[in-house]
C-alpha positions as CSV (number, residue, x, y, z in Angstrom):
1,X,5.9,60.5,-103.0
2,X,5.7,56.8,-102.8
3,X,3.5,55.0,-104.7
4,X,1.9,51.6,-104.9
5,X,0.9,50.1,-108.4
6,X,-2.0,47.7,-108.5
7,X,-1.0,44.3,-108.5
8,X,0.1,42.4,-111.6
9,X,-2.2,39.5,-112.5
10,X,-0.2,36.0,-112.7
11,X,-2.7,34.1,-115.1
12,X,-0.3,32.3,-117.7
13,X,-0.5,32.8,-121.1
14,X,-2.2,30.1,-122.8
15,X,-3.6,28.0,-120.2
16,X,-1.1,25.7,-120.8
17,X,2.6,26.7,-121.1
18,X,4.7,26.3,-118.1
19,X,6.0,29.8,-117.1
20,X,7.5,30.9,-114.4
21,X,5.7,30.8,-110.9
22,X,6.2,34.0,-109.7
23,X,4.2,33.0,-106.1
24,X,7.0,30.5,-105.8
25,X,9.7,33.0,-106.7
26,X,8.5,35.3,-104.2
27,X,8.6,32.9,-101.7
28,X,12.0,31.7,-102.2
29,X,13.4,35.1,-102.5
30,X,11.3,37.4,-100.4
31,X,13.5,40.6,-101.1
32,X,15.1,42.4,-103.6
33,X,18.2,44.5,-103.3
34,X,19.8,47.4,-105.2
35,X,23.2,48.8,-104.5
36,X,23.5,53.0,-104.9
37,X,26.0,55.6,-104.2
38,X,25.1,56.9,-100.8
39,X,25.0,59.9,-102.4
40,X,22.3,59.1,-104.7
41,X,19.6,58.6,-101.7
42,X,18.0,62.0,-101.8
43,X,17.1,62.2,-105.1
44,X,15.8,58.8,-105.4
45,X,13.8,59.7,-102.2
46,X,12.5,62.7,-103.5
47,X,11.3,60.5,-106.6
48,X,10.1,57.8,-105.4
49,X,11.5,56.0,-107.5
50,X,14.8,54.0,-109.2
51,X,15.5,55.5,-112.7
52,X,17.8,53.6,-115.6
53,X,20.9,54.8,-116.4
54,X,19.2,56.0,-119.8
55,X,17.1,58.3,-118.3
56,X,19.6,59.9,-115.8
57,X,21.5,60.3,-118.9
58,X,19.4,62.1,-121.2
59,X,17.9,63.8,-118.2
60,X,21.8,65.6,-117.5
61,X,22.3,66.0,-121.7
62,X,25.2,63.2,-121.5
63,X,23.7,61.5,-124.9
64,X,27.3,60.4,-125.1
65,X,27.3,57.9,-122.8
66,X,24.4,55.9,-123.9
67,X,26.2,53.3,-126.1
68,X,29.8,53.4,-124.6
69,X,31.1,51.2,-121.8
70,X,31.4,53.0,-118.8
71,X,34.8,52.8,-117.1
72,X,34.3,54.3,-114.0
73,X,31.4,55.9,-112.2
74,X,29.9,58.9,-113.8
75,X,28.5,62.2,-111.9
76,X,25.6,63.8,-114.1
77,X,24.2,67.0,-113.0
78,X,20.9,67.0,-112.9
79,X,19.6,70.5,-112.0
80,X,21.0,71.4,-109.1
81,X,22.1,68.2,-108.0
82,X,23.7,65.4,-109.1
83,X,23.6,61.8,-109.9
84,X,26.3,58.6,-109.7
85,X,25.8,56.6,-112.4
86,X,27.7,53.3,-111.8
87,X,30.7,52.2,-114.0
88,X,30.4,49.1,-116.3
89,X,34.2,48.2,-116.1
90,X,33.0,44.4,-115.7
91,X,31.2,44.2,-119.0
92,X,34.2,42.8,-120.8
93,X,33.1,42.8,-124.9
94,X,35.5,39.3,-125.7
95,X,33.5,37.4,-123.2
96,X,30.5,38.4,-124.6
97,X,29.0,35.8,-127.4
98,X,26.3,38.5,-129.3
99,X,23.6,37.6,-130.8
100,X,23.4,38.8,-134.7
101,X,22.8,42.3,-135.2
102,X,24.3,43.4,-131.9
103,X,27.8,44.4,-130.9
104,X,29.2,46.0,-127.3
105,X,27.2,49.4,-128.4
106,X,23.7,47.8,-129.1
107,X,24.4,45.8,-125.6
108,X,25.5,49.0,-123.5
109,X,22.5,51.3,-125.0
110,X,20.0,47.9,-123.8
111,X,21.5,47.4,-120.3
112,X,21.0,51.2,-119.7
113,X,17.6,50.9,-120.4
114,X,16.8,48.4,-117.4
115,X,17.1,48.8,-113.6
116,X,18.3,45.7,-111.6
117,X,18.0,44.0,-108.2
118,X,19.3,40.6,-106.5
119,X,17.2,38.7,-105.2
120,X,17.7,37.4,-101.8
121,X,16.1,36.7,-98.2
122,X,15.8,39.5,-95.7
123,X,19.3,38.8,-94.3
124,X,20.7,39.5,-98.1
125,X,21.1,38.2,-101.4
126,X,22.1,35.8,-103.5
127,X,25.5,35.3,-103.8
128,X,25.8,37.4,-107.1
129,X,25.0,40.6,-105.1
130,X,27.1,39.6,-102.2
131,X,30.0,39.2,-104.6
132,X,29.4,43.0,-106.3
133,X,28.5,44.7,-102.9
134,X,32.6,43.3,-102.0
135,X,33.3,44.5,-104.9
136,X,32.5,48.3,-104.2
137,X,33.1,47.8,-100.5
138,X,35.8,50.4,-100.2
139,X,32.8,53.0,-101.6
140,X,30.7,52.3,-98.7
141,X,27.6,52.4,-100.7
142,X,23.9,51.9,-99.7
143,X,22.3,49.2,-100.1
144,X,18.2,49.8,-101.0
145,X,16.1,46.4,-99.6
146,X,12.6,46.0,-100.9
147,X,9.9,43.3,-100.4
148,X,9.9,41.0,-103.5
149,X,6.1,41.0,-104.3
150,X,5.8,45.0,-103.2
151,X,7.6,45.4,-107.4
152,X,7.5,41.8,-108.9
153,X,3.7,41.6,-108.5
154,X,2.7,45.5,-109.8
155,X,1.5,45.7,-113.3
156,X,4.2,48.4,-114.7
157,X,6.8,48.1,-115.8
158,X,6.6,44.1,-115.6
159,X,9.5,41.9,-114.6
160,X,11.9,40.8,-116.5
161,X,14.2,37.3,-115.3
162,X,17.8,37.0,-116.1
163,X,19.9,33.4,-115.0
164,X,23.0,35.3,-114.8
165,X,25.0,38.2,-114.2
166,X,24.0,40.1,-117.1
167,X,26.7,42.6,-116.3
168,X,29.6,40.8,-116.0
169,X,30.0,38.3,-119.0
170,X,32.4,35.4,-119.0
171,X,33.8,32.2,-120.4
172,X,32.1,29.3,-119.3
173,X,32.7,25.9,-120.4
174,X,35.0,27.4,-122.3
175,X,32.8,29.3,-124.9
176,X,31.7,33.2,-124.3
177,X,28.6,34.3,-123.0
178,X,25.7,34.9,-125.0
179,X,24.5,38.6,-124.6
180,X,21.3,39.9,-126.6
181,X,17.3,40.6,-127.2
182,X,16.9,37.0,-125.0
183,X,19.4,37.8,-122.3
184,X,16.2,39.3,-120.0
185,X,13.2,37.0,-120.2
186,X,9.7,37.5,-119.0
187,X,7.9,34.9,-117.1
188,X,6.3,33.7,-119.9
189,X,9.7,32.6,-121.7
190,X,12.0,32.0,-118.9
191,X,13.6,28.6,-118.9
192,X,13.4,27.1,-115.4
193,X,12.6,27.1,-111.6
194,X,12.4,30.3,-108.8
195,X,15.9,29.0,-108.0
196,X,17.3,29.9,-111.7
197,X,16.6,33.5,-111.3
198,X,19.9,35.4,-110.8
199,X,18.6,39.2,-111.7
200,X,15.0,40.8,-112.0
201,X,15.1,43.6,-114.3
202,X,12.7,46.0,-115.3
203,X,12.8,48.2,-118.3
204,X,12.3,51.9,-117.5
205,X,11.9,53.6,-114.0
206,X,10.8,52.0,-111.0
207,X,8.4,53.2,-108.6
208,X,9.6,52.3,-105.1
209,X,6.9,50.5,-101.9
210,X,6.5,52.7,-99.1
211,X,8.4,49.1,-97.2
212,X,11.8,50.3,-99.0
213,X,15.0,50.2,-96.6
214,X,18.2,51.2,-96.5
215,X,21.2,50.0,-94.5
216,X,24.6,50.2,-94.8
217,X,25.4,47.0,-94.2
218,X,23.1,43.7,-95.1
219,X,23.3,42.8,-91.1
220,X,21.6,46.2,-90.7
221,X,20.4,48.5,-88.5
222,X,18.0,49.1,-91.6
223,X,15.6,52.4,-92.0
224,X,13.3,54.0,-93.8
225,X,14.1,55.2,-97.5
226,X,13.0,59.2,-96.4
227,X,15.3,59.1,-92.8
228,X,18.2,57.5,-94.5
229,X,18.0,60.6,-97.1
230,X,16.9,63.1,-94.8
């Protein structure tokens, strides 16, 4: 079943600190977007929700896998069924600038605790996601499109903001990229405009708006979550 959180209230903290507008955010990027193996439709229909590669993994006893680098997709049985958890091939350790007390384990073990989306327009996102759904073209994979405010304005878990492609670290400027505790920022404490926002990440499972979609392809034809599934 579908649910539908009550709404997150945007008051900042303080009265006074800048923090990110997240009316304006919603505005700019009025949908999110998620990118699944096709395969993986029916059980997130079934649930209702997206879950984080943590809890698929403890979920199908493959404790393993928490704090190693996945280098290509893995299937984990979950019951009868079973689950595609995405590989992590582009999270490349020596273009990754950590912050003190964390190394390539203490990074993989955090990312897997999040769930991630691009955001975009209806016609598709940013051109981060545009550049990973080429990149597992050949797969054919579906692609989940959600209203913005339908998750960003609920009240669990809350949103977290990343500038960059969290995933993917590289040189820039010549130096690594930093990777740690900061690297996913609530609104409170990110630094800059709706336009800076490259990810929104949530920690833990999220439950999924009746409005989800699911296409193919980000020029559509576009249905409903439970018929693409069914």
């Amino acid at each position: 079943m579908l649910h539908a959180p009550p709404l997150l209230s945007r008051e900042p903290l303080g009265g006074s600190k800048e923090v990110l507008d997240l009316d304006r955010l919603i505005r700019l990027r009025t949908h999110l977007f998620h990118l699944t193996a096709r395969s993986n439709l029916r059980s997130i229909a079934t649930e209702g929700a997206l879950h984080p590669a943590e809890e698929i993994l403890r979920r199908g006893n493959r404790l393993d896998l928490l704090r190693v680098r996945r280098l290509r997709h893995e299937s984990v049985r979950l019951g009868k069924s079973a689950v595609l958890v995405r590989d992590q091939a582009p999270l490349h350790a020596g273009a990754a600038l950590f912050e003190p007390g964390w190394g390539l384990s203490e990074w993989v073990e955090h990312v897997n605790r999040h769930v991630f989306f691009w955001p975009g327009s209806a016609s598709g996102p940013i051109s981060s996601g545009l550049n990973q759904h080429q990149h597992y073209s050949s797969e054919s994979p579906a692609l989940l499109r959600i209203p913005a405010g339908s998750i960003i304005l609920v009240g669990s878990p809350a949103p977290l903001f990343c500038r960059f492609n969290s995933g993917a670290p590289r040189y820039s400027g010549g130096r690594p990229s930093a990777r740690g505790a900061a690297t996913y920022l609530s609104a409170e404490a990110f630094p800059g405009p709706p336009s800076r926002v490259i990810e929104v990440v949530f920690r833990g499972s999220v439950f999924l708006p009746a409005a989800t979609e699911v296409s193919a392809s980000f020029s559509g034809p576009w249905q409903s979550l439970a018929r693409a599934a069914a």
